[in-house]
C-alpha positions as CSV (number, residue, x, y, z in Angstrom):
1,X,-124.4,-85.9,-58.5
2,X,-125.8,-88.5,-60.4
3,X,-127.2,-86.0,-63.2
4,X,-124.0,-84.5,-63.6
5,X,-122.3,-87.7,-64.5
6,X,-125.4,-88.3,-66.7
7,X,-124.7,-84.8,-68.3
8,X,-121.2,-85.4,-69.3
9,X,-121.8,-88.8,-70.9
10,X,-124.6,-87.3,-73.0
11,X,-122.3,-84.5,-73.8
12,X,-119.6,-86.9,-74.6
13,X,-121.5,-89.3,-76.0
14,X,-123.3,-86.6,-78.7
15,X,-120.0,-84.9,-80.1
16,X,-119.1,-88.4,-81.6
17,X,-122.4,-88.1,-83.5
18,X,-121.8,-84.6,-84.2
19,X,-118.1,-86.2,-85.8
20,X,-119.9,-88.8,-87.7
21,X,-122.2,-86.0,-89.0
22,X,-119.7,-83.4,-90.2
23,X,-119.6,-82.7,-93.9
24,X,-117.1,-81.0,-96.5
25,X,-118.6,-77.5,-95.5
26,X,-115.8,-76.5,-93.1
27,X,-113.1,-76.9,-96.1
28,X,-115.2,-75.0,-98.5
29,X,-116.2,-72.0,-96.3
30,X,-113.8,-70.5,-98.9
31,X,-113.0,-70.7,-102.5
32,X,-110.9,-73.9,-102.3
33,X,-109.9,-74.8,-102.8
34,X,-95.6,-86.3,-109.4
35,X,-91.8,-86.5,-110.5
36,X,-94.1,-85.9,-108.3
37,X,-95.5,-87.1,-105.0
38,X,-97.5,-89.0,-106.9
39,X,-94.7,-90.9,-107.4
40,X,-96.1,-93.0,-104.8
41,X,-99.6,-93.2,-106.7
42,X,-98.1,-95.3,-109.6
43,X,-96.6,-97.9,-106.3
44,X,-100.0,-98.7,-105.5
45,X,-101.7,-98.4,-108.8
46,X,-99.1,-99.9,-111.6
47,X,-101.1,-103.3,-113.2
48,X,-104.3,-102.5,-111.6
49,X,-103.1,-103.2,-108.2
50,X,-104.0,-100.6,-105.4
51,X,-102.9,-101.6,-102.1
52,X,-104.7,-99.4,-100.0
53,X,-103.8,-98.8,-96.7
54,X,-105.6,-99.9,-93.6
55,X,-105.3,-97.0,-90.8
56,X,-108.5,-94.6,-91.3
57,X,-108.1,-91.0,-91.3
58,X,-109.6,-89.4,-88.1
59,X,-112.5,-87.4,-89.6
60,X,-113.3,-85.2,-86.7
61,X,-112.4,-81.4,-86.1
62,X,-109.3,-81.9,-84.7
63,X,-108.1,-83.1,-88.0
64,X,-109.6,-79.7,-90.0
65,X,-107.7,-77.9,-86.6
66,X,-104.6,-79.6,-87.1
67,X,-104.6,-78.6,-91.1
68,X,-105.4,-75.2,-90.9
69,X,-103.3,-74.3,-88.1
70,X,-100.1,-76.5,-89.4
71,X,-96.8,-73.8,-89.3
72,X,-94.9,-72.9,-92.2
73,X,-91.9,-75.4,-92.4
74,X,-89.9,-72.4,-93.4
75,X,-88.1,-70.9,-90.8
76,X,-88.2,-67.3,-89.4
77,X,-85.0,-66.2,-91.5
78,X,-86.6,-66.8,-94.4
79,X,-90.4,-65.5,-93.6
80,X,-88.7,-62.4,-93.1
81,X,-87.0,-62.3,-96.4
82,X,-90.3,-62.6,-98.3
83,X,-92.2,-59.4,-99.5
84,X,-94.3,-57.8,-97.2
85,X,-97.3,-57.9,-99.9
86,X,-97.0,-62.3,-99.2
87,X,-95.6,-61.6,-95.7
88,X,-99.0,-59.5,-94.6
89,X,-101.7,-61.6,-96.1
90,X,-104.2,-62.3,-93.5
91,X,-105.1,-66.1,-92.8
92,X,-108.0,-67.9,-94.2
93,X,-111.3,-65.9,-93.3
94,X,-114.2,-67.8,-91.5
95,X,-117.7,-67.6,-93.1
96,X,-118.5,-65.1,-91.4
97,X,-115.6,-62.5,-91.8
98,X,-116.2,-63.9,-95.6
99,X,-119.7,-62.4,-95.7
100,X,-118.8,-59.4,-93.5
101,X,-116.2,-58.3,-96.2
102,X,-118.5,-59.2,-99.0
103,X,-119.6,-56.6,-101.3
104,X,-122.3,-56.5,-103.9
105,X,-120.7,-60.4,-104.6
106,X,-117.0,-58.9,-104.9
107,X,-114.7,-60.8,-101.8
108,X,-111.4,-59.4,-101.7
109,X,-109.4,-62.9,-100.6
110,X,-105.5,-61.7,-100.4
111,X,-103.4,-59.1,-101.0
112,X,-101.0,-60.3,-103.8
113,X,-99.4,-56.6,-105.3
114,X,-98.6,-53.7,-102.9
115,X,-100.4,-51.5,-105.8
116,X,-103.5,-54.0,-106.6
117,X,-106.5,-56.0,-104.2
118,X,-107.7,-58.4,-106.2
119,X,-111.2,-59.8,-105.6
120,X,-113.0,-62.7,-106.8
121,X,-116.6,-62.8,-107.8
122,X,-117.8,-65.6,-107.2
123,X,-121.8,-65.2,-106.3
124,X,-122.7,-66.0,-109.6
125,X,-121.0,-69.6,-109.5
126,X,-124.3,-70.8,-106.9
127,X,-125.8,-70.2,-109.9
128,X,-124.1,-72.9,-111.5
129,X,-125.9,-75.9,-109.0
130,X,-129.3,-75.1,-109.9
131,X,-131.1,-77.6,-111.9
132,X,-130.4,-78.6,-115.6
133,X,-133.3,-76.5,-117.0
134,X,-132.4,-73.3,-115.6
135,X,-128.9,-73.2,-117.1
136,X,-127.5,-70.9,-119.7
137,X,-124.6,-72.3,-121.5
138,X,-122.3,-70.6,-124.1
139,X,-123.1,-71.1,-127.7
140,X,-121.2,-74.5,-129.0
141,X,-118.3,-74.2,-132.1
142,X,-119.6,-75.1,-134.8
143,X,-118.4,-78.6,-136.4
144,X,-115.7,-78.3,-138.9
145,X,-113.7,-79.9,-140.7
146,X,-110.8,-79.0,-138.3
147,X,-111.8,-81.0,-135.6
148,X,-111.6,-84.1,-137.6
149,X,-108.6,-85.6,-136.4
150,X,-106.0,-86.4,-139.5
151,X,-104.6,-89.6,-140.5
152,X,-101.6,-88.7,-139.1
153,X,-103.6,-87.5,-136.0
154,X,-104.6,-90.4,-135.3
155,X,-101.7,-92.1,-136.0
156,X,-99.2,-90.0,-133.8
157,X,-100.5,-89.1,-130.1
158,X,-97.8,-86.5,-130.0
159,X,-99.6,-84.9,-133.1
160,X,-102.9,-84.7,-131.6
161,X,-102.0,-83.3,-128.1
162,X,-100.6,-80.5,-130.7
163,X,-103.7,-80.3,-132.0
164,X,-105.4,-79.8,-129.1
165,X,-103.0,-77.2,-127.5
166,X,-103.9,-74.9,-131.5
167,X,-107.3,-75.5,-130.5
168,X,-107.3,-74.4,-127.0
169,X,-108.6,-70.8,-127.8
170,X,-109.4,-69.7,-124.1
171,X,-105.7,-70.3,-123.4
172,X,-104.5,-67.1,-121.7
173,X,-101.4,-64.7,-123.1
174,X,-99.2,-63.9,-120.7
175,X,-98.3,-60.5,-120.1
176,X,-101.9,-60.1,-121.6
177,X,-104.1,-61.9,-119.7
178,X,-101.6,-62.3,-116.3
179,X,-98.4,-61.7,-115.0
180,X,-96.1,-64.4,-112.9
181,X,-92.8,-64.0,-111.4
182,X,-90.9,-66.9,-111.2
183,X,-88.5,-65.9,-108.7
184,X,-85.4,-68.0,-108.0
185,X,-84.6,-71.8,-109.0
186,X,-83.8,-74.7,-106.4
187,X,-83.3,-78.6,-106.4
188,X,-86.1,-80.5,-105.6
189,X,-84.3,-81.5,-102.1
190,X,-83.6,-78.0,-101.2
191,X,-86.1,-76.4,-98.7
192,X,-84.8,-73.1,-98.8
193,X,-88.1,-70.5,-100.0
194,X,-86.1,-69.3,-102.8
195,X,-89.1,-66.9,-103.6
196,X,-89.4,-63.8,-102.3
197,X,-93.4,-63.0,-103.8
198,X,-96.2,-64.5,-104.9
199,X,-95.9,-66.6,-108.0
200,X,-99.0,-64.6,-109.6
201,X,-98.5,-60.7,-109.7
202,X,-102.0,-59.8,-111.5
203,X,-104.6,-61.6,-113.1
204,X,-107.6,-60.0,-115.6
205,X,-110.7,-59.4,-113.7
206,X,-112.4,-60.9,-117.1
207,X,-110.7,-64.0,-116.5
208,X,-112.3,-66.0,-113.5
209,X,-115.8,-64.7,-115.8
210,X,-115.3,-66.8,-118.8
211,X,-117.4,-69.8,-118.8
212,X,-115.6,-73.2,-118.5
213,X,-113.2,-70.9,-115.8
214,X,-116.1,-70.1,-114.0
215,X,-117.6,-73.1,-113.5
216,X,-114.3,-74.8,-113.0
217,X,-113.6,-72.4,-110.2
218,X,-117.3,-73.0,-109.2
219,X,-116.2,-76.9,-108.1
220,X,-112.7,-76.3,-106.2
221,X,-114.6,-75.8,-102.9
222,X,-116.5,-79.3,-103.2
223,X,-113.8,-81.1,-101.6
224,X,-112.5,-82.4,-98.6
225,X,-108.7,-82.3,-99.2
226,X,-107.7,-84.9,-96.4
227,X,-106.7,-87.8,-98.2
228,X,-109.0,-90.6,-96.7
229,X,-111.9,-88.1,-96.5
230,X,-115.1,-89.9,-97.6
231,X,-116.6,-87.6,-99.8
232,X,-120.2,-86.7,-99.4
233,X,-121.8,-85.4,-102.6
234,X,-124.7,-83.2,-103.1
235,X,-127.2,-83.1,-105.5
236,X,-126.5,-79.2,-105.9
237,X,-122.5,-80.1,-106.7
238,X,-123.9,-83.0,-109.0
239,X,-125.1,-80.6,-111.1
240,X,-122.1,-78.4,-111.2
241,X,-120.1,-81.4,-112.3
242,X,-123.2,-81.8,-114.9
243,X,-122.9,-78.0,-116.0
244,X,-119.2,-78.2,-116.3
245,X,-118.9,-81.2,-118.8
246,X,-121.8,-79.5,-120.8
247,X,-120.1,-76.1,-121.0
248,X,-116.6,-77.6,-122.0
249,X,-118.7,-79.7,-124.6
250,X,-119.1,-76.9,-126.4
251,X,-115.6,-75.9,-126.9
252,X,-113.4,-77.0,-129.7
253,X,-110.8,-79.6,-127.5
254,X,-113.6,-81.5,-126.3
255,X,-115.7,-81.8,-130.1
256,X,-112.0,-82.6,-131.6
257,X,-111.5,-85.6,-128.3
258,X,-115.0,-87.0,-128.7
259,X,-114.3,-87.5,-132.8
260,X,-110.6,-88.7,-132.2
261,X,-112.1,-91.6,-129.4
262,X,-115.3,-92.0,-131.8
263,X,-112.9,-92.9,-134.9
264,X,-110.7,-95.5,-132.9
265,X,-113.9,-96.7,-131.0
266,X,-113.6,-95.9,-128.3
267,X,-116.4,-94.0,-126.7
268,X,-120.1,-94.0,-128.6
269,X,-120.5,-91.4,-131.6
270,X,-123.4,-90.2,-129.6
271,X,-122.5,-87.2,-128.2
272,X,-124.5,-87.2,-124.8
273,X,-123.0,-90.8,-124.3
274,X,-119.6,-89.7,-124.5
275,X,-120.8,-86.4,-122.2
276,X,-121.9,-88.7,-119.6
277,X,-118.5,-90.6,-119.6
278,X,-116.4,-87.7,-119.1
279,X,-118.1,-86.9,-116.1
280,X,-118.3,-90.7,-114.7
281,X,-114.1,-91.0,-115.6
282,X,-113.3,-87.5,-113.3
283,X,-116.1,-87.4,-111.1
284,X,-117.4,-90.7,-110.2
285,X,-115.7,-91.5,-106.7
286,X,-113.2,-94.5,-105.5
287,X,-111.1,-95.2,-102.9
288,X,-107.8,-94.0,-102.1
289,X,-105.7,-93.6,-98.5
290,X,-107.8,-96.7,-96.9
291,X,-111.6,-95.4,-97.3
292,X,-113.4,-95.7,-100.2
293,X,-115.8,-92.9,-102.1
294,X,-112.8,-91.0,-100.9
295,X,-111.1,-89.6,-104.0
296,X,-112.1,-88.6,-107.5
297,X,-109.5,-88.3,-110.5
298,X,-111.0,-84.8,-110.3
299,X,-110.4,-84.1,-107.1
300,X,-106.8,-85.3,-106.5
301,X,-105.5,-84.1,-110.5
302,X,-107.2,-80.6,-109.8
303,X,-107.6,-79.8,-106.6
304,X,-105.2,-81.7,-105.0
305,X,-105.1,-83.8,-101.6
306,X,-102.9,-84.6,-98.6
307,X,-101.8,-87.4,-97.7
308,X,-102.2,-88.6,-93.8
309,X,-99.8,-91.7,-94.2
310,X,-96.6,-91.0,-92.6
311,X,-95.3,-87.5,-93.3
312,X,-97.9,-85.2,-94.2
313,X,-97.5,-85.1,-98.3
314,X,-99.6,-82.4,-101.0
315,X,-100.2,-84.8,-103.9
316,X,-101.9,-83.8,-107.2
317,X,-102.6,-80.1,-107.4
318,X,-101.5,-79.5,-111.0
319,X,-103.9,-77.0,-111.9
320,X,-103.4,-73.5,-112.1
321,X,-106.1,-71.9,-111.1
322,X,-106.4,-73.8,-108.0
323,X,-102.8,-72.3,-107.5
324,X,-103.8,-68.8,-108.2
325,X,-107.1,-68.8,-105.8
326,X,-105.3,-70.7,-103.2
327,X,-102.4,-68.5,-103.3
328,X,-104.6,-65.7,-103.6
329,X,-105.8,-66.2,-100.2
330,X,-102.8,-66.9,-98.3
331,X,-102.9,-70.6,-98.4
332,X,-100.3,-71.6,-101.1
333,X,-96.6,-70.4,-100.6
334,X,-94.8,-70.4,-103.4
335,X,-91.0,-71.5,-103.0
336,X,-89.4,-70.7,-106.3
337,X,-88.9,-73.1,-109.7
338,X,-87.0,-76.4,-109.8
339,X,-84.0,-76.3,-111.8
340,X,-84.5,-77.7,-115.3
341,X,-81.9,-80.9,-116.0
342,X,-80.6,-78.9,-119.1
343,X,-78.9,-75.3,-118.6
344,X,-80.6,-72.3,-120.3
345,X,-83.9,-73.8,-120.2
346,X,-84.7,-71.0,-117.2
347,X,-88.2,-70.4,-116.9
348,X,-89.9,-66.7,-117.2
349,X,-92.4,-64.6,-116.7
350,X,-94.0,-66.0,-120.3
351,X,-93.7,-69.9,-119.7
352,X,-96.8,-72.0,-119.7
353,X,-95.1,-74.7,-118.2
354,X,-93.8,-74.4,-114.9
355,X,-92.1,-76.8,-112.7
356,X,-92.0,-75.9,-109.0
357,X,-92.3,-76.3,-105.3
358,X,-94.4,-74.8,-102.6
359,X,-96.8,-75.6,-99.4
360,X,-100.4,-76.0,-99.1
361,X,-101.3,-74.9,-95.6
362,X,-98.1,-75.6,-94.4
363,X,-97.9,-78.8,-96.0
364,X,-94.7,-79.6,-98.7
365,X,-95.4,-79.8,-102.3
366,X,-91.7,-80.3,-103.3
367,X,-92.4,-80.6,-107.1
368,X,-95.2,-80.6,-108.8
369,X,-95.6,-79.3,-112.7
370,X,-98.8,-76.7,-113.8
371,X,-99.9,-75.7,-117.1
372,X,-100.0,-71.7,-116.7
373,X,-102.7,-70.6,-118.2
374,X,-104.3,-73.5,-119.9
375,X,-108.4,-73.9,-120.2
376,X,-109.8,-76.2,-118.3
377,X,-111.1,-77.9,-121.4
378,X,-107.5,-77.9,-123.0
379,X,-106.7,-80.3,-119.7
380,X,-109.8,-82.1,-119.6
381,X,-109.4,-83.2,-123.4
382,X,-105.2,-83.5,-123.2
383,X,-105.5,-85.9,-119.9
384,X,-108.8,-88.3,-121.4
385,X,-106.6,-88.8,-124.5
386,X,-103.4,-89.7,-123.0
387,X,-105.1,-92.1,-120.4
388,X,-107.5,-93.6,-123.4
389,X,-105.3,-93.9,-125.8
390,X,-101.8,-93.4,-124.3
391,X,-99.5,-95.0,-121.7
392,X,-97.9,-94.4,-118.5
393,X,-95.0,-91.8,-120.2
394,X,-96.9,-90.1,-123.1
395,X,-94.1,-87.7,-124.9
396,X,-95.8,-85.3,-126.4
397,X,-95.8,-81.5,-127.8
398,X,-97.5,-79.1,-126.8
399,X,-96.3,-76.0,-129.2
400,X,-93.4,-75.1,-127.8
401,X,-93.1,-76.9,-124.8
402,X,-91.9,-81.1,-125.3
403,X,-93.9,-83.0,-122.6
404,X,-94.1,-86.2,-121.2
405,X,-97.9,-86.5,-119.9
406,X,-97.8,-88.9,-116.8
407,X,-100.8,-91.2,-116.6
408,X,-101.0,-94.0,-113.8
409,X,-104.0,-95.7,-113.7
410,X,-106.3,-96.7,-110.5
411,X,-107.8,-99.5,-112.5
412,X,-110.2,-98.3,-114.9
413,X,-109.8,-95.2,-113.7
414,X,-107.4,-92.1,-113.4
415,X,-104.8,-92.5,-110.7
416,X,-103.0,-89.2,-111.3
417,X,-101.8,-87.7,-114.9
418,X,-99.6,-84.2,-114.5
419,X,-97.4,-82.9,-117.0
420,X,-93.7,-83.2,-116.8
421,X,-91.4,-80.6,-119.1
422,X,-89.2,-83.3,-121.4
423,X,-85.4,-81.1,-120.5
């Protein structure tokens, strides 16, 4: 008798170590992965002053049970209203039913058109956490006299966000490049799934290949998306954050940003100075939801997190290829667009910015605003100049599209910054 009772308080005793122990794998056994509910970002941030809040986040599985096993808030009516192509998409696949379906790297991760699988290949992105020396890296532009920033450039903000957006050559066409469908518009309080597919019909198979995508993609599944999570970094994810600020280096928004901060003073003229601040301003860890080491402006502007106080809440997630993968695989639902304040301002299948509302895992995103089909180093470069050399409300252009860039601080560093269409 008294070695049973021994037994079960080792056994008890050794899944609390086993808690303590647990790392971000179980969220990235997949590609991962505020007008706004950041709304509640600029509360705690606005004049440096971050109140964060006491209660820790329970870190053990029951918390990754809870999340991937949260229902739908929609109800059955409406399920059944959806298309059977968003209705039939299996859930998330375990590791192992990951590598069972695996084929020469090729995954097929959701069903999105009754005529089209789409798969991801993503075997090459391990690639991308190998050490510095055994990188490849695109070719960089070559300096011109078109990424010096104007006088007027550098006078007007609004002017050189333009600039950026004419320089953003890996900006995809739609029609071209993908198809969305935009299905029907809502108010932000309605709950109604005014959508009855997937937000993306098709994307290129060439697209998820080109560099900065790739190795953007490559860092969506380093992240724990539990508000509160304290983040555990690896050296092999280190240098995918490494080989991501090199690539988009080489690209025309990020030259034209380092010589627009140079010229005002910025950030150093030296190059691999300025390299190592972009990745300390989006990668380097604080504290948000009560733990610190918890968030990154990376993290919650990208990928997108949830918050555990109160209500579960999807804040962040402006990015839209973390839409398109997440979607891709069953975990996003879009809901339809939000009405824009001014009439025939309707979006289409051709907008590139797109104000909507949808859940995460069951969890309620009721507006949130996404570039469609924006580089990641058109973002990277748009959002370090607005919270640089901008404000909190930063009305810009962006060709056709009048913006205001929301930037709330944490400090020193990025709190949140999402776009907001200016109708």
């Amino acid at each position: 008798m008294d070695g049973m009772i021994k037994g079960l308080m080792d056994v008890a005793l050794g899944a609390g170590d086993k808690d303590e122990e647990r790392s971000r794998s179980s969220w990235a056994q997949v590609v991962s992965g505020d007008h706004d509910n950041d709304d509640s970002v600029s509360n705690d941030t606005k004049n440096h002053g971050y109140r964060p809040n006491n209660q820790r986040v329970n870190q053990s599985e029951g918390i990754q049970d809870e999340w991937n096993s949260r229902p739908s808030r929609r109800s059955e009516q409406q399920s059944e209203g959806r298309k059977e192509e968003c209705d039939s998409r299996p859930s998330r696949p375990s590791r192992q039913e990951e590598k069972a379906e695996s084929n020469d790297g090729w995954e097929t991760v959701g069903k999105k058109h009754p005529k089209q699988s789409h798969k991801i290949q993503k075997d090459h992105w391990n690639l991308y956490k190998r050490p510095s020396r055994e990188q490849e890296y695109s070719d960089a532009v070559e300096d011109s006299s078109y990424l010096v920033p104007s006088e007027e450039e550098l006078a007007d903000l609004s002017q050189a966000c333009n600039k950026l957006w004419q320089l953003d050559r890996n900006r995809l066409v739609p029609g071209k490049d993908y198809a969305i469908d935009c299905g029907e518009g809502k108010k932000v309080y309605q709950k109604d799934d005014m959508a009855q597919g997937c937000l993306f019909s098709w994307l290129n198979d060439d697209v998820l290949r080109r560099p900065t995508i790739a190795r953007f993609c490559s860092l969506l599944d380093n992240y724990n998306p539990n508000e509160g999570y304290k983040e555990v970094v690896t050296s092999e994810e280190k240098q995918e954050e490494n080989a991501f600020i090199e690539e988009i280096s080489r690209t025309a928004p990020i030259k034209y940003l380092h010589k627009y901060l140079a010229f005002k003073g910025i950030v150093s003229e030296d190059y691999r100075d300025f390299k190592r601040t972009l990745i300390s301003l989006w990668f380097d860890l604080y504290g948000r939801g009560g733990t610190s080491g918890s968030s990154s402006a990376f993290e919650h502007v990208f990928v997108g997190e949830v918050k555990q106080r109160g209500e579960q809440q999807v804040s962040g997630f402006h990015n839209w290829l973390q839409f398109y993968l997440e979607e891709a695989k069953g975990a996003v639902d879009y809901q339809g667009y939000i009405f824009p304040r001014r009439r025939g301002q309707i979006p289409e299948s051709d907008t590139q910015l797109l104000t909507s509302q949808f859940e995460w895992n069951g969890v309620l995103k009721s507006v949130s605003s996404i570039l469609i089909g924006a580089s990641p180093e058109f973002e990277v470069a748009l959002y370090t100049l607005c919270f640089y050399v901008g404000g909190e409300d930063n009305h810009v252009e962006l060709g056709p599209y009048p913006v205001n860039i929301k930037c709330y601080r944490f400090g020193d560093r990025i709190g949140s910054v999402f776009p907001i269409a200016n109708t």
